[in-house]
C-alpha positions in Angstrom: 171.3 138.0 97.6 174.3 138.6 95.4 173.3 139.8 92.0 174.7 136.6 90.1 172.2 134.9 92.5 168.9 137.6 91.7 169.9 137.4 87.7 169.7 133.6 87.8 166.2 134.3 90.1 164.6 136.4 87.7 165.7 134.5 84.6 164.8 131.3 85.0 165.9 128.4 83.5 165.4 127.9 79.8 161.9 126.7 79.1 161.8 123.3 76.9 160.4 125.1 74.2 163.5 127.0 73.9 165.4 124.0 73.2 163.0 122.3 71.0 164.5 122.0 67.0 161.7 123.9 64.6 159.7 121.6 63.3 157.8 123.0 59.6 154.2 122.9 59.7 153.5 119.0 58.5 150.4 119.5 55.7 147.2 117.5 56.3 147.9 115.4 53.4 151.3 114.9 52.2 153.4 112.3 49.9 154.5 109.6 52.9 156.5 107.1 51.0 157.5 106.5 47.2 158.8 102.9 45.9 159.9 104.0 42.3 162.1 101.2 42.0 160.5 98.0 42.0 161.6 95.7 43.8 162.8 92.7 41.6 163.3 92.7 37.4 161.9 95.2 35.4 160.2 93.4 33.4 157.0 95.2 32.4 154.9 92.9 34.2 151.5 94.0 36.0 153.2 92.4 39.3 156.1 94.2 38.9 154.2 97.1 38.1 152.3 97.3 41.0 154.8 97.1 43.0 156.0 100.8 42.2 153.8 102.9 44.1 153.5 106.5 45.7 151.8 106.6 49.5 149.8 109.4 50.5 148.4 110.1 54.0 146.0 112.1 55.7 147.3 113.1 58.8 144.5 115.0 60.3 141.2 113.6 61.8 138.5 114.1 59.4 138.2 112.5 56.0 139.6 114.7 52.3 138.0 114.3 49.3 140.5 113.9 46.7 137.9 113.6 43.7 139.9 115.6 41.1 143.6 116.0 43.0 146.3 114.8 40.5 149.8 112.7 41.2 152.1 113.6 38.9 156.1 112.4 37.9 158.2 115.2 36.3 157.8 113.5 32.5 154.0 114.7 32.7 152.4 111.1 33.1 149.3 112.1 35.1 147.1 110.2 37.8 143.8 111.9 38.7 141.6 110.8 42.0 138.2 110.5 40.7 135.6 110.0 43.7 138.8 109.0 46.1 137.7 110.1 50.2 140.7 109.5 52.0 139.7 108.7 56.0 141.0 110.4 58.6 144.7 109.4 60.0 144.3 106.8 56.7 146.3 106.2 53.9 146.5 105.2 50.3 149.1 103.8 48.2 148.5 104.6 44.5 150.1 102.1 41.9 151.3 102.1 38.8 149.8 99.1 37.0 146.5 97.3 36.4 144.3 97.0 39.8 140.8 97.0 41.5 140.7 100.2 43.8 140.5 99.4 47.8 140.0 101.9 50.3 144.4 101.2 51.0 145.1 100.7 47.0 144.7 102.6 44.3 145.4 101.8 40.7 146.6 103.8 37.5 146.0 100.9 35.2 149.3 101.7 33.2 150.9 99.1 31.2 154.4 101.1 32.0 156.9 102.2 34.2 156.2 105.9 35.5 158.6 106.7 38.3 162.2 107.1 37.2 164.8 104.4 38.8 167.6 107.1 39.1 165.6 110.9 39.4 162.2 112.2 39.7 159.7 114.3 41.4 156.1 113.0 42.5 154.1 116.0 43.0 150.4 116.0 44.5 147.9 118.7 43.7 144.5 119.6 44.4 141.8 119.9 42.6 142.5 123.5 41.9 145.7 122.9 40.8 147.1 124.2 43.9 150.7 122.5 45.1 150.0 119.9 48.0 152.7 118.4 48.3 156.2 116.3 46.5 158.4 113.8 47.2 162.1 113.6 44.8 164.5 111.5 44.6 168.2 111.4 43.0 169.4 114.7 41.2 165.9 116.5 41.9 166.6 115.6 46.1 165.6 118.5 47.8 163.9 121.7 46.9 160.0 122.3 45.9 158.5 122.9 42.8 
């Protein structure tokens, strides 16, 4: 055997997980999918407010208790789970105007806008304040807070 031959022998070919792209650790709960723009005039309306949402998922198997965990948009307007279980593999969509909570919907019951058309950051927390997760759009694109 040549030794071109024996070094291609003893090293192998390059094992799949060689080639696979890094992939961050995805958090059990995490911020899936914001619609800050709603869809249609902005005309203050419950309908048009509840159609500006922020979807939050549990991708592991068992079910979270989110009693106390807060959602939060960068002007300070606050959304706090009270006695919210979020099922396993299961997720929620928390709205901005007037609602009656569903184990898919949740409501803030706010007669406003919260999420900024152009820039802002949704940003889930625990109930120990600890960071969970965010989602940003426009200027704030990109890094954590």
């Amino acid at each position: 055997m040549s030794a071109g031959a024996l070094t291609a022998v003893l090293t192998g070919p390059a094992s799949a997980a060689e080639h696979r792209p890094h992939r961050p650790h995805r958090p059990d709960v995490q911020i899936t999918d914001v619609q800050y723009d709603s869809p249609g005039r902005d005309d203050r309306s419950n309908r048009s407010l509840n159609k500006e949402w922020v979807e939050i998922a549990n991708n592991s198997r068992r079910a979270v208790n989110l009693d106390g965990w807060t959602l939060r948009d960068e002007d300070g307007h606050r959304y706090r789970f009270d006695d919210v279980r979020l099922a396993g593999r299961a997720s929620v969509r928390v709205h901005t105007g007037i609602g009656r909570d569903t184990r898919t919907d949740l409501y803030q019951d706010r007669r406003a806008y919260v999420w900024d058309n152009r820039s802002d950051r949704a940003t889930l927390r625990d109930d120990r304040g600890r960071f969970v997760d965010d989602e940003s759009w426009g200027r704030n694109r990109g890094g954590r807070r």
